[in-house]
N, CA, C and O atoms as a GROMACS GRO file, in nm:
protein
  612
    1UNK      N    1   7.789   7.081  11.510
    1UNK     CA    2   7.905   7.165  11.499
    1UNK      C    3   7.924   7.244  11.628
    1UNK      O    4   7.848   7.338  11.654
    2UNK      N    5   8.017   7.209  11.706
    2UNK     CA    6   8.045   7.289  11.793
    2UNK      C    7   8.108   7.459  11.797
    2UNK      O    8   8.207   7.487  11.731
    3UNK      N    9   8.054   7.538  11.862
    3UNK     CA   10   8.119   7.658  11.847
    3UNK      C   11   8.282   7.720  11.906
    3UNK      O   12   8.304   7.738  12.025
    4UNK      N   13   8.378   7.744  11.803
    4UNK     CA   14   8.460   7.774  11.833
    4UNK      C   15   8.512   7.864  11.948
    4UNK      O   16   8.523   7.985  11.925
    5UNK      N   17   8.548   7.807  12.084
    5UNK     CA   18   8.616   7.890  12.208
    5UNK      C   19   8.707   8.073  12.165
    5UNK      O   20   8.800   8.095  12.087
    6UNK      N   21   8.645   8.149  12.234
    6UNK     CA   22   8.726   8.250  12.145
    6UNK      C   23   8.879   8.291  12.246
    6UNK      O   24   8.878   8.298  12.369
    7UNK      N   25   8.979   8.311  12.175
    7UNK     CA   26   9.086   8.392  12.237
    7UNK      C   27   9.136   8.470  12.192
    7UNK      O   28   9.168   8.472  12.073
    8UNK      N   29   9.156   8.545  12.264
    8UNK     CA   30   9.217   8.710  12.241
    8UNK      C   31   9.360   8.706  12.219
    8UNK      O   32   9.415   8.794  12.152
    9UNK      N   33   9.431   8.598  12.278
    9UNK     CA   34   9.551   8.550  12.206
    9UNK      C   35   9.567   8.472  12.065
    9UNK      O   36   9.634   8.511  11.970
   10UNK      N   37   9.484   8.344  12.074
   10UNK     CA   38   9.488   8.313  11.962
   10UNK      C   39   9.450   8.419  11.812
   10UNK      O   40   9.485   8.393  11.697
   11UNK      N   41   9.398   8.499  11.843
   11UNK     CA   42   9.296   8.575  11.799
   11UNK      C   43   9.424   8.664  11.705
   11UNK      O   44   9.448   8.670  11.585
   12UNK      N   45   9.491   8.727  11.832
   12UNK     CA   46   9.632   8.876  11.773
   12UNK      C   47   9.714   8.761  11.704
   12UNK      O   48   9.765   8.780  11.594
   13UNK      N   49   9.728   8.630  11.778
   13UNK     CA   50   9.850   8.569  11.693
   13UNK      C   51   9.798   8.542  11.505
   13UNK      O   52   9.873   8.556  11.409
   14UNK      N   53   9.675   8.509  11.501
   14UNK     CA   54   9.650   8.516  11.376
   14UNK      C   55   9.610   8.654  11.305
   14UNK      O   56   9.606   8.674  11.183
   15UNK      N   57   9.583   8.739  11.399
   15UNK     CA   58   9.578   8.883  11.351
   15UNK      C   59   9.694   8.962  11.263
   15UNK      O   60   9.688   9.040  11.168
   16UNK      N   61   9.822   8.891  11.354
   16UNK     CA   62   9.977   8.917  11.328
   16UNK      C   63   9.990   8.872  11.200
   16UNK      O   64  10.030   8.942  11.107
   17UNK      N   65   9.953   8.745  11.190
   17UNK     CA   66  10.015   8.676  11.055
   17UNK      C   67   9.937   8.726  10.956
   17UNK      O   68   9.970   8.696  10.841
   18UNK      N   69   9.852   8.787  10.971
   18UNK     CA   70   9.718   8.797  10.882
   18UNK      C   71   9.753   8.933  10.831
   18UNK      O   72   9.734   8.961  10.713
   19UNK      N   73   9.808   9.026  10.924
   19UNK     CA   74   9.935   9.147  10.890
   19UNK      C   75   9.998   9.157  10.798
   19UNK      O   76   9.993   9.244  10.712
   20UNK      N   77  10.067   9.065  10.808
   20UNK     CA   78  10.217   9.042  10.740
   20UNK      C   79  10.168   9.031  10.637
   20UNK      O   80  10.184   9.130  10.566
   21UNK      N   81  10.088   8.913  10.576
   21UNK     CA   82  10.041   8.894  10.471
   21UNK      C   83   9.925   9.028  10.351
   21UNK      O   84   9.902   9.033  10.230
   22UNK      N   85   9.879   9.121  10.478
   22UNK     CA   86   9.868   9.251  10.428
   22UNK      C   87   9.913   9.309  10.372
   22UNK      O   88   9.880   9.340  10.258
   23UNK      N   89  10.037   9.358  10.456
   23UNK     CA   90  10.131   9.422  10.443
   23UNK      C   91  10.208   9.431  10.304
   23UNK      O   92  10.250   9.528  10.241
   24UNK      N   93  10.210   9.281  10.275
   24UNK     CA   94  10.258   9.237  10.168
   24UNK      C   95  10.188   9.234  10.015
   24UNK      O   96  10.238   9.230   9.902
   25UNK      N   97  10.020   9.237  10.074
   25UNK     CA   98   9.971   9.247   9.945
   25UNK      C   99   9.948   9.386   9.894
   25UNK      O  100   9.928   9.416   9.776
   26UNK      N  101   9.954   9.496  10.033
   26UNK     CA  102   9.895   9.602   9.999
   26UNK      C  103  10.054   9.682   9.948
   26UNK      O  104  10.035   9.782   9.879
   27UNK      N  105  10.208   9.647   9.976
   27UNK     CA  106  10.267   9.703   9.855
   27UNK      C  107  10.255   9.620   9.729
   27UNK      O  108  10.282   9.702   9.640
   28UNK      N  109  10.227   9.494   9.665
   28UNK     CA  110  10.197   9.451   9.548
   28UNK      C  111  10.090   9.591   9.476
   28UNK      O  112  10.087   9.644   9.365
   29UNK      N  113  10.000   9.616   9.622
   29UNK     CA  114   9.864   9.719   9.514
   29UNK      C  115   9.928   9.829   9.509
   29UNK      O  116   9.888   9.900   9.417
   30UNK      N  117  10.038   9.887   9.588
   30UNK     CA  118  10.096  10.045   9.589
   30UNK      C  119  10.200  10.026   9.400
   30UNK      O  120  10.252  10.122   9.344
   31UNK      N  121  10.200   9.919   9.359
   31UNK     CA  122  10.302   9.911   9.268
   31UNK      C  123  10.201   9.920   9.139
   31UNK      O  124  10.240   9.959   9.029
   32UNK      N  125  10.068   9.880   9.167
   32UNK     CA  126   9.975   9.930   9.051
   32UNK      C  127   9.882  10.055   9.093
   32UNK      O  128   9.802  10.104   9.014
   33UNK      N  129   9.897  10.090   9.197
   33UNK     CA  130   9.819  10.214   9.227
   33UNK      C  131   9.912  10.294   9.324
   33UNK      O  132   9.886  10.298   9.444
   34UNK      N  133  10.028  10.359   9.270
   34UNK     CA  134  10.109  10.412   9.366
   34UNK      C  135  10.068  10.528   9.409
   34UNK      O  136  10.013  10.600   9.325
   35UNK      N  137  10.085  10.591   9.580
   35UNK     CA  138  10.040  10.628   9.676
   35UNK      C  139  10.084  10.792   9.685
   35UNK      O  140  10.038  10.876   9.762
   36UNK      N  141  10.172  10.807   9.598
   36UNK     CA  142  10.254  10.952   9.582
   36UNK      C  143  10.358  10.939   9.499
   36UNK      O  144  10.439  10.849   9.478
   37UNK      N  145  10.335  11.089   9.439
   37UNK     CA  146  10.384  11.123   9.257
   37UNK      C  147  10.529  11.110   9.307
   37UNK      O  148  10.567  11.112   9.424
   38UNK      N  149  10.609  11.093   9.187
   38UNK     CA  150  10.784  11.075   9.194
   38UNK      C  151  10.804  11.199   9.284
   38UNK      O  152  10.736  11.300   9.263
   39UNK      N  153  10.906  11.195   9.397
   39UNK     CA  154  10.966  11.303   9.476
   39UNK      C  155  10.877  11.331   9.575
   39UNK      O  156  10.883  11.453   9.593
   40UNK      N  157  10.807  11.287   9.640
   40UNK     CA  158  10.754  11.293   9.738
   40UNK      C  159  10.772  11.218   9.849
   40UNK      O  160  10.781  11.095   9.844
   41UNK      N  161  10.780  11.300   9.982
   41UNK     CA  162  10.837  11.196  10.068
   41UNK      C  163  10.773  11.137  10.188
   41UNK      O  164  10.723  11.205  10.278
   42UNK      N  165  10.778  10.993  10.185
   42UNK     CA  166  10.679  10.932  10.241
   42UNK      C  167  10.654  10.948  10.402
   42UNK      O  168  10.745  10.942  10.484
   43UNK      N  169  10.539  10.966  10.429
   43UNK     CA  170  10.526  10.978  10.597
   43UNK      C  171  10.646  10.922  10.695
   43UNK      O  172  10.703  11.003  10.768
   44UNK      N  173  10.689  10.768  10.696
   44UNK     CA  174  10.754  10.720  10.773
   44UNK      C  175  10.863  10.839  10.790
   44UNK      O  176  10.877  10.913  10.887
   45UNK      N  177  10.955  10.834  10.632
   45UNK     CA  178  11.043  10.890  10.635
   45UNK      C  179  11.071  11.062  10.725
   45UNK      O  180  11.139  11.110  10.815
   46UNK      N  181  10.969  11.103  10.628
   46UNK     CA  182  10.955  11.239  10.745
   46UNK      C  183  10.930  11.257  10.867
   46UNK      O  184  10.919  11.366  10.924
   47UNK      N  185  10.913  11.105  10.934
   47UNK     CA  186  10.940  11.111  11.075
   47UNK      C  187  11.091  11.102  11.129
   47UNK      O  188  11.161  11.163  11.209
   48UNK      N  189  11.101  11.011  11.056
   48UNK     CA  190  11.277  10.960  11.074
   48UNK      C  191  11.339  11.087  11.078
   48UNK      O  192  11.396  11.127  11.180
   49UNK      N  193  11.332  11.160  10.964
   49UNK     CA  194  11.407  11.220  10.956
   49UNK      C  195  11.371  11.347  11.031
   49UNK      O  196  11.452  11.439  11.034
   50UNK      N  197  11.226  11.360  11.106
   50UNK     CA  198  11.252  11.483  11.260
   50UNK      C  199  11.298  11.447  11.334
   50UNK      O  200  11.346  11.522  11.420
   51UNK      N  201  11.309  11.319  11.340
   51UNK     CA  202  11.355  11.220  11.492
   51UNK      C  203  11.526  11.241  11.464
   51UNK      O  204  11.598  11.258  11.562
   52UNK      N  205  11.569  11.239  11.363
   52UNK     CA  206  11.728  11.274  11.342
   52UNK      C  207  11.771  11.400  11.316
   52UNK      O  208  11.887  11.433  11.341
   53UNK      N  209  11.696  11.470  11.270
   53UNK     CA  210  11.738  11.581  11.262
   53UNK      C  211  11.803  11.638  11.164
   53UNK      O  212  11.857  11.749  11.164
   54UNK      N  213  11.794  11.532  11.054
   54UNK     CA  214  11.878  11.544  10.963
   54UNK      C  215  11.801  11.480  10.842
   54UNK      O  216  11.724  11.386  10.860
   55UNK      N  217  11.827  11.536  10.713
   55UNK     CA  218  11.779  11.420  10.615
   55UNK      C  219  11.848  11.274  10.600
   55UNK      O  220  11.967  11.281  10.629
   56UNK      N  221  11.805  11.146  10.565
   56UNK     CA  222  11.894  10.989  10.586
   56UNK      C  223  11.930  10.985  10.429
   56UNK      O  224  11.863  11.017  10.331
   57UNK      N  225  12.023  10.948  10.436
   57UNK     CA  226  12.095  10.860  10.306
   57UNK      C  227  11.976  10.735  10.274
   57UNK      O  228  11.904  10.674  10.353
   58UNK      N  229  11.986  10.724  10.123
   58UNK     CA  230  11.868  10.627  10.072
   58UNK      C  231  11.876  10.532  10.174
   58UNK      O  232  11.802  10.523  10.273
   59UNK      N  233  11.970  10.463  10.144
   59UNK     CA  234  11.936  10.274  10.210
   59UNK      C  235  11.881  10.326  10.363
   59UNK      O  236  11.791  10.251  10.402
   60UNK      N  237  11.912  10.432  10.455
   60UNK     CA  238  11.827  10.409  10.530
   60UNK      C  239  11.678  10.452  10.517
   60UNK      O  240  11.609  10.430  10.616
   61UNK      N  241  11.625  10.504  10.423
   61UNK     CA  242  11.536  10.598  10.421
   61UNK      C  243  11.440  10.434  10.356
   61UNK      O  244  11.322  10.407  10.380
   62UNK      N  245  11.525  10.364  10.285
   62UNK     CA  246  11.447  10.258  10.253
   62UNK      C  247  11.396  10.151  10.392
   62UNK      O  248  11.296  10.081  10.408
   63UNK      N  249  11.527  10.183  10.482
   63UNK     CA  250  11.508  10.076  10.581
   63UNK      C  251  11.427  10.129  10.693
   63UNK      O  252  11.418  10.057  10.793
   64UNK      N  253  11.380  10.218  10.694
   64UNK     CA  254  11.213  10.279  10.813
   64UNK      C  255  11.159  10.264  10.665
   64UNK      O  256  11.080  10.174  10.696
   65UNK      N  257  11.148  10.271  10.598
   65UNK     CA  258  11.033  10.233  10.518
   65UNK      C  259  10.968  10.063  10.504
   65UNK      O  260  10.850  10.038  10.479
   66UNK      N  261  11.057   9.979  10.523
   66UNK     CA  262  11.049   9.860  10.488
   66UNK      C  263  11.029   9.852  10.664
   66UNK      O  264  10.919   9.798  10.679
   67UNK      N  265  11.069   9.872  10.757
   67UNK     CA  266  11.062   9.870  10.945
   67UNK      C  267  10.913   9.914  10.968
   67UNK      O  268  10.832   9.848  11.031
   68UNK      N  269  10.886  10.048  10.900
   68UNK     CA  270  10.771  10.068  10.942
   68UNK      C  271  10.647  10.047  10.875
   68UNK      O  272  10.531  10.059  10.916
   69UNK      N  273  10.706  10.002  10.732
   69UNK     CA  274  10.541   9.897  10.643
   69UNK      C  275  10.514   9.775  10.749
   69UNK      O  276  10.400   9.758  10.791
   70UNK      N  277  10.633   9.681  10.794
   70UNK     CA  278  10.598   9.572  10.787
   70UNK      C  279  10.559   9.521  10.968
   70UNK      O  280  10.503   9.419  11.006
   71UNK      N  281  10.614   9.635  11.049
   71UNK     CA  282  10.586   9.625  11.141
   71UNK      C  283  10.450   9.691  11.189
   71UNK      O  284  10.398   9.653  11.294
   72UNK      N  285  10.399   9.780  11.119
   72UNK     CA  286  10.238   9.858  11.148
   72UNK      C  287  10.154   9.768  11.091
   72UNK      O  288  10.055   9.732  11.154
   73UNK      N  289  10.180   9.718  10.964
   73UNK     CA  290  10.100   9.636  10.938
   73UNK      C  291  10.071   9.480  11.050
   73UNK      O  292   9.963   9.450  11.101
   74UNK      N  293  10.204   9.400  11.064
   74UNK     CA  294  10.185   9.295  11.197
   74UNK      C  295  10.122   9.408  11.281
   74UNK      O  296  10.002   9.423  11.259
   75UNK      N  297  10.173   9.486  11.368
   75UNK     CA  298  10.072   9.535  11.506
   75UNK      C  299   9.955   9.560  11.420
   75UNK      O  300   9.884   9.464  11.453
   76UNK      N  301   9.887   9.628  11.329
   76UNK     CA  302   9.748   9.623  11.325
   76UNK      C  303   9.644   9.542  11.322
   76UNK      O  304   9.534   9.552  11.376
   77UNK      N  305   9.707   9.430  11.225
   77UNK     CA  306   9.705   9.295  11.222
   77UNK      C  307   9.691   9.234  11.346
   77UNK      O  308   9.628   9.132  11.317
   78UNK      N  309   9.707   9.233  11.446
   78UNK     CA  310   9.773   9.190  11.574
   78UNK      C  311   9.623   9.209  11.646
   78UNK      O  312   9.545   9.124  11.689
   79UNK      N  313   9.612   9.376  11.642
   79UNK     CA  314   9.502   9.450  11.725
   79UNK      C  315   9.378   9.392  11.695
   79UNK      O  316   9.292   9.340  11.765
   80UNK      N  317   9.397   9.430  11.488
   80UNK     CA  318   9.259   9.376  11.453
   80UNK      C  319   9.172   9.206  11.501
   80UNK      O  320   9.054   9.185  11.530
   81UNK      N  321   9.283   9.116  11.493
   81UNK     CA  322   9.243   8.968  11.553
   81UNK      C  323   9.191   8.950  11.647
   81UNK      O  324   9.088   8.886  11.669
   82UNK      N  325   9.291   9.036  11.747
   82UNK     CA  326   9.173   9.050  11.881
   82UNK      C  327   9.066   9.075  11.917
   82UNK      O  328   8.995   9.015  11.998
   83UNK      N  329   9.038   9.203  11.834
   83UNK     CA  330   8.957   9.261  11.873
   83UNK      C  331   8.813   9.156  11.805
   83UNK      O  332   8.719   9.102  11.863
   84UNK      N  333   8.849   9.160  11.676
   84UNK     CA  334   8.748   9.050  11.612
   84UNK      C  335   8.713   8.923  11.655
   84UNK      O  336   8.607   8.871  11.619
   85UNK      N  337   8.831   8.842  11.765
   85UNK     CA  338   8.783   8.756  11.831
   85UNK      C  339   8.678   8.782  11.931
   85UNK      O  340   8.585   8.704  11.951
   86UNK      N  341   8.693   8.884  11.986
   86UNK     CA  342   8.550   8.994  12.086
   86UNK      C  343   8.442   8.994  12.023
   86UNK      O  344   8.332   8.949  12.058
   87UNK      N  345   8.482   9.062  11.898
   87UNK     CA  346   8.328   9.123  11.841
   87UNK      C  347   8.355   9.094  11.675
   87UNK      O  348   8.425   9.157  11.595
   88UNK      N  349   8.258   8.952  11.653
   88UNK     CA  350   8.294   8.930  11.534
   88UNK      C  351   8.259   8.978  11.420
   88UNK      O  352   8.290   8.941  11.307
   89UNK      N  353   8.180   9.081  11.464
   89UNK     CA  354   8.094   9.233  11.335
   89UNK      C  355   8.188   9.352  11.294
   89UNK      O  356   8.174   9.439  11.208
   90UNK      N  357   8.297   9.323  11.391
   90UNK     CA  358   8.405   9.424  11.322
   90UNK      C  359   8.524   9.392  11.209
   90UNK      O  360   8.615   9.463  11.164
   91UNK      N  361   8.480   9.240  11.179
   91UNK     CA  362   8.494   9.163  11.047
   91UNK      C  363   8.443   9.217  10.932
   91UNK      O  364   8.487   9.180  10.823
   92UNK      N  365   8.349   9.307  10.942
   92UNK     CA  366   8.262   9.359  10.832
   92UNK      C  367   8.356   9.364  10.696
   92UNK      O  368   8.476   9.390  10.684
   93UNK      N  369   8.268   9.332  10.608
   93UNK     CA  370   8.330   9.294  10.458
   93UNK      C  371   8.414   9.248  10.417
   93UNK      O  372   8.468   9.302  10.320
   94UNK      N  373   8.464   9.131  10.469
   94UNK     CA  374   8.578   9.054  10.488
   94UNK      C  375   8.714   9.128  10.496
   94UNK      O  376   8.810   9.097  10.426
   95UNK      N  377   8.713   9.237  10.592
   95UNK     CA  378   8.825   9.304  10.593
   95UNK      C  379   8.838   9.435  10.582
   95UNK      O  380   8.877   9.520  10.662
   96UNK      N  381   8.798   9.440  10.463
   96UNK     CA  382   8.793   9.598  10.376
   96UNK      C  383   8.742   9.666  10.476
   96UNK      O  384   8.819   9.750  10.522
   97UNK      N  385   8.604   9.658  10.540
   97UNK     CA  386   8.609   9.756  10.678
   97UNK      C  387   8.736   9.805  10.748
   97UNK      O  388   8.776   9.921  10.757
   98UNK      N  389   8.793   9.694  10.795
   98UNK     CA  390   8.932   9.755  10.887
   98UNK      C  391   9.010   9.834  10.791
   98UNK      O  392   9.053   9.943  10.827
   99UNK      N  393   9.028   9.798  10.696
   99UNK     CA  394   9.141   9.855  10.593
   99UNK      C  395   9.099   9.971  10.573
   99UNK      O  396   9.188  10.053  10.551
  100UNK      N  397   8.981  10.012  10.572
  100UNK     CA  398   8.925  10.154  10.509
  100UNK      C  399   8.962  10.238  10.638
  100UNK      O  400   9.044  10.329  10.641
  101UNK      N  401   8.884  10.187  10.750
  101UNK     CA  402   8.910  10.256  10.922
  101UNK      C  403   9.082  10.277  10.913
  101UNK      O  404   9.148  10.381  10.924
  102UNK      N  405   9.124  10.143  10.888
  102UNK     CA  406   9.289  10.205  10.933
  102UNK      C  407   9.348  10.364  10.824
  102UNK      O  408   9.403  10.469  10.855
  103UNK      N  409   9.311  10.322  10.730
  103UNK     CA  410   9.358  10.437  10.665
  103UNK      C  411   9.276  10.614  10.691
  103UNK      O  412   9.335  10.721  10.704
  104UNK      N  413   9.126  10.586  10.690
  104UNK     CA  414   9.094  10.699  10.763
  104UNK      C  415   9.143  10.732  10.896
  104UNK      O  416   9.156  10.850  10.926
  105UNK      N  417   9.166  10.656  10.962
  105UNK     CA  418   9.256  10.676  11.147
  105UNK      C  419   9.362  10.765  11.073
  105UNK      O  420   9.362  10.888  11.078
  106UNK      N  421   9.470  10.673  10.988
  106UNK     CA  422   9.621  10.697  10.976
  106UNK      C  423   9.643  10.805  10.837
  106UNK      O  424   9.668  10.922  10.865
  107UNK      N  425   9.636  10.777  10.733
  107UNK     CA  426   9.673  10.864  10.657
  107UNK      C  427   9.570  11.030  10.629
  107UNK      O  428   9.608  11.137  10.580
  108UNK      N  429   9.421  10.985  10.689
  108UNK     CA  430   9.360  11.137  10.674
  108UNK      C  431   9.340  11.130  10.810
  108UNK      O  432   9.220  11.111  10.831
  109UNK      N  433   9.401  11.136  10.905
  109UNK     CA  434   9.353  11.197  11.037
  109UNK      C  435   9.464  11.248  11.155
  109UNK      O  436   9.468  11.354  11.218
  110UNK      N  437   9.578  11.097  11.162
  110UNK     CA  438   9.662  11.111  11.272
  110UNK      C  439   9.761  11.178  11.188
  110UNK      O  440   9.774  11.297  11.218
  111UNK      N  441   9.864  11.121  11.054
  111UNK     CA  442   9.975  11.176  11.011
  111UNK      C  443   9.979  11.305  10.928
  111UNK      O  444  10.085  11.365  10.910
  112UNK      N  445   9.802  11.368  10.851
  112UNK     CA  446   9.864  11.488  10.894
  112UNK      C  447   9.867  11.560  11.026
  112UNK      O  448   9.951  11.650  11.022
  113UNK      N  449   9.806  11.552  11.136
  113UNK     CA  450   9.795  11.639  11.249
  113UNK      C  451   9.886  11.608  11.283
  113UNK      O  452   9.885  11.655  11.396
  114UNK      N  453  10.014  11.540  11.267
  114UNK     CA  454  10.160  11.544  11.285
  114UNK      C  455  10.236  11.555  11.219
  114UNK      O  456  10.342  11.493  11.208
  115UNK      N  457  10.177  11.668  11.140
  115UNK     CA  458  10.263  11.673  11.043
  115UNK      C  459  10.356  11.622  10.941
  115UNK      O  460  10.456  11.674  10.891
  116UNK      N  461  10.285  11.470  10.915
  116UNK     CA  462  10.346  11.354  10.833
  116UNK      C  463  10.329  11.394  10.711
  116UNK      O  464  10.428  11.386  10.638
  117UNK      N  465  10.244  11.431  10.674
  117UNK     CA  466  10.127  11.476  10.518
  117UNK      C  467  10.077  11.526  10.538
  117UNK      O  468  10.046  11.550  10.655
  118UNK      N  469  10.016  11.597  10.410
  118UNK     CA  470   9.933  11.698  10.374
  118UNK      C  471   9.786  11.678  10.439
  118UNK      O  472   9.769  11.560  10.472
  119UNK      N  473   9.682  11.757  10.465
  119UNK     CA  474   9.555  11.697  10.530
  119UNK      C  475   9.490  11.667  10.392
  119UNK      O  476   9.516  11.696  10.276
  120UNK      N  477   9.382  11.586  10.463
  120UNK     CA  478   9.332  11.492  10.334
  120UNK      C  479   9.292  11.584  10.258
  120UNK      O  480   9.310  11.553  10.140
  121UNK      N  481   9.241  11.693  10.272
  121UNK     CA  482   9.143  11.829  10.139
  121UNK      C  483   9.266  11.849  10.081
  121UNK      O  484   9.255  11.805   9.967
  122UNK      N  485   9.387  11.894  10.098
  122UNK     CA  486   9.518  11.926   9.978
  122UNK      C  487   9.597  11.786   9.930
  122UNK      O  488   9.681  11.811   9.843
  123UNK      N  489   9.591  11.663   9.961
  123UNK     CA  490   9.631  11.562   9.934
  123UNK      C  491   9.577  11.507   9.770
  123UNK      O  492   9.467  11.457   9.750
  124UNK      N  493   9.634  11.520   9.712
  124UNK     CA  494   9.623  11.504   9.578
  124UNK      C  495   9.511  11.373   9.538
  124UNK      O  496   9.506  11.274   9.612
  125UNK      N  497   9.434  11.381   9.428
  125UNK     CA  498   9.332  11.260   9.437
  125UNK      C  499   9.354  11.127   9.428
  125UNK      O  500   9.303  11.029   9.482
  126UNK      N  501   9.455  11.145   9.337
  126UNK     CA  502   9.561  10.980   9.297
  126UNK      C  503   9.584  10.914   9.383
  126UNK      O  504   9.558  10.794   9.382
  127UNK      N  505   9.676  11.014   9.543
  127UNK     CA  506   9.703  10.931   9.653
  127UNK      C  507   9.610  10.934   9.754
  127UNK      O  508   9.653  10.894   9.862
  128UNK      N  509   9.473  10.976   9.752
  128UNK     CA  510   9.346  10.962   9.837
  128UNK      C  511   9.292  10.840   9.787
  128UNK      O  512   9.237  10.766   9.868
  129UNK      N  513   9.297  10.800   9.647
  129UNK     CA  514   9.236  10.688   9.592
  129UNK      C  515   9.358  10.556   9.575
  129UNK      O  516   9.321  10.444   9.539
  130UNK      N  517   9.482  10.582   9.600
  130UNK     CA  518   9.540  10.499   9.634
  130UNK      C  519   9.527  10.433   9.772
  130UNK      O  520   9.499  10.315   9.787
  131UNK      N  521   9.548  10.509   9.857
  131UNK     CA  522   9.550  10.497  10.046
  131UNK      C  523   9.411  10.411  10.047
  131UNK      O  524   9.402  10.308  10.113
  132UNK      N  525   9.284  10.471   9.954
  132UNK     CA  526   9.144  10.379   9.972
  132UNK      C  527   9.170  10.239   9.941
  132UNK      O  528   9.151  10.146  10.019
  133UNK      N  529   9.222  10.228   9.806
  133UNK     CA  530   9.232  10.131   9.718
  133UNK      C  531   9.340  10.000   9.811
  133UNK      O  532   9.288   9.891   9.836
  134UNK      N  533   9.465  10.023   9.846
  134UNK     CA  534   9.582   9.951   9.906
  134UNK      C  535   9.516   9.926  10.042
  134UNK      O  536   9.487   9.812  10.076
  135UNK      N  537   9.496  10.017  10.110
  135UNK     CA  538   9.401   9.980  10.261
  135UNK      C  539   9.267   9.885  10.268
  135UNK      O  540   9.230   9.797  10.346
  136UNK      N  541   9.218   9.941  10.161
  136UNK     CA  542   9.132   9.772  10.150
  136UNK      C  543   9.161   9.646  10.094
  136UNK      O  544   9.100   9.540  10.109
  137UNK      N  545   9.249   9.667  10.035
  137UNK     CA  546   9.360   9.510   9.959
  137UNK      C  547   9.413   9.433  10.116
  137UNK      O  548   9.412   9.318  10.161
  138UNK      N  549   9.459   9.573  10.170
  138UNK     CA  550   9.520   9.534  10.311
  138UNK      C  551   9.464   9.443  10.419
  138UNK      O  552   9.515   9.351  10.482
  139UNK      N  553   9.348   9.495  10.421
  139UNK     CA  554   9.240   9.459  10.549
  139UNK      C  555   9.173   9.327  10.482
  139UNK      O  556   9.139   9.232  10.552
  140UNK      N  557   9.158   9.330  10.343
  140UNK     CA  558   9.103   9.216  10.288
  140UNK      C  559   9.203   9.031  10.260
  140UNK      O  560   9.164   8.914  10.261
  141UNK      N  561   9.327   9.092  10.241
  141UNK     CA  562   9.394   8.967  10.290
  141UNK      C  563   9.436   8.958  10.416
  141UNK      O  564   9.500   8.857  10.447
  142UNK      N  565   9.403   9.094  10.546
  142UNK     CA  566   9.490   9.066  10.654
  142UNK      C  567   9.369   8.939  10.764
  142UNK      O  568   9.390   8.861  10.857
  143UNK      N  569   9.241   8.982  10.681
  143UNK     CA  570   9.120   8.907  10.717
  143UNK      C  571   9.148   8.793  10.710
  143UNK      O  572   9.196   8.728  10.802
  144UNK      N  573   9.106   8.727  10.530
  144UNK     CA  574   9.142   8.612  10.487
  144UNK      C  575   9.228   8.538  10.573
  144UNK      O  576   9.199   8.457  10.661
  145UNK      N  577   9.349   8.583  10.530
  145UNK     CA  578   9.466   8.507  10.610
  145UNK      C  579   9.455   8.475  10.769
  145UNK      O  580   9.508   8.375  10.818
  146UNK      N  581   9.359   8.599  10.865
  146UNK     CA  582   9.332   8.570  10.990
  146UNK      C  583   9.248   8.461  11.028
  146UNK      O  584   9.249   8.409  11.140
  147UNK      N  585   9.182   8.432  10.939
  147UNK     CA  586   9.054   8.314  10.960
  147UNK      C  587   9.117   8.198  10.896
  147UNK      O  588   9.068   8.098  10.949
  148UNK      N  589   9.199   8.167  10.812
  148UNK     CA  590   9.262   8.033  10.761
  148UNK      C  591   9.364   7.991  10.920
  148UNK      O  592   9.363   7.882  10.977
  149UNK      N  593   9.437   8.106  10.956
  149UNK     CA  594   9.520   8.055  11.056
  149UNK      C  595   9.431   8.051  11.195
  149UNK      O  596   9.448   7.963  11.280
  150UNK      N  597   9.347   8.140  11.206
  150UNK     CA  598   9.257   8.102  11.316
  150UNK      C  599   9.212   7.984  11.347
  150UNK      O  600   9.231   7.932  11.457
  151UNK      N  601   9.136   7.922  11.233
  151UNK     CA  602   9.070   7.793  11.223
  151UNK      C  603   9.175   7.699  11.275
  151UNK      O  604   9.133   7.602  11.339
  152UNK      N  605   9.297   7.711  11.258
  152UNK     CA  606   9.410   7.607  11.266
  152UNK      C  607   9.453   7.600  11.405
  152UNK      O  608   9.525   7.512  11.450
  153UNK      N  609   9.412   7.683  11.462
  153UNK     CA  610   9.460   7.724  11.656
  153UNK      C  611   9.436   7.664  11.708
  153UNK      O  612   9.458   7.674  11.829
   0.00000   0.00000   0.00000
């Protein structure tokens, strides 16, 4: 068995797809473990709406929501491939590692210190154990899916 050549391209391009397919499973898990109680407003949005200055009418408030699920998820996706083509121990637990890291990076670290959300100690338990729960669904098919399309490169 010969050992597979590594690339850092091939690597993000299946990282990307391996994203998407995240992306996708981890709102399937936000729909059985949703992430914040009715009326609460989601990080993206409360960016949008400093960046405008204004509060958005639904359909757009849906459309940075649906822009910025599906595009953070491809770029992380993207990053993670690469990087795992480097160092293939940052694969750890078929995924769920990255998924857990991305959400400690993003929802308890970077978006509240920008004031996206609440910091993780006042963040309600439901959506601390959601963000755990969906972020490792995330990382665990963005894996999967990275190594089926990898193999195929």
């Amino acid at each position: 068995m010969t050992k597979r050549e590594r690339s850092i391209m091939k690597g993000a391009l299946a990282g990307l797809i391996g994203g998407l397919a995240g992306a996708g499973a981890k709102m399937l898990a936000e729909q059985i473990f949703p992430p914040r109680v009715q009326g609460q407003t989601p990080p993206p949005v409360v960016l949008a709406e400093q960046v405008a200055g204004r509060p958005l009418p639904h359909a757009q408030k849906q459309a940075v929501m649906q822009s910025i699920h599906w595009g953070f998820g491809a770029a992380a996706g993207a990053i993670y491939g690469a990087l795992v083509e480097v160092e293939p121990s940052l694969g750890a637990w078929k995924g769920a590692a990255f998924g857990l890291t991305l959400n400690r990076l993003t929802h308890e670290s970077i978006l509240p210190r920008m004031g996206l959300s609440e910091p993780k100690e006042a963040q309600p338990t439901q959506e601390r154990i959601s963000e755990w729960v969906t972020h490792a669904v995330y990382g665990i098919f963005t894996d999967s899916v990275r190594r089926v399309v990898r193999r195929s490169l």
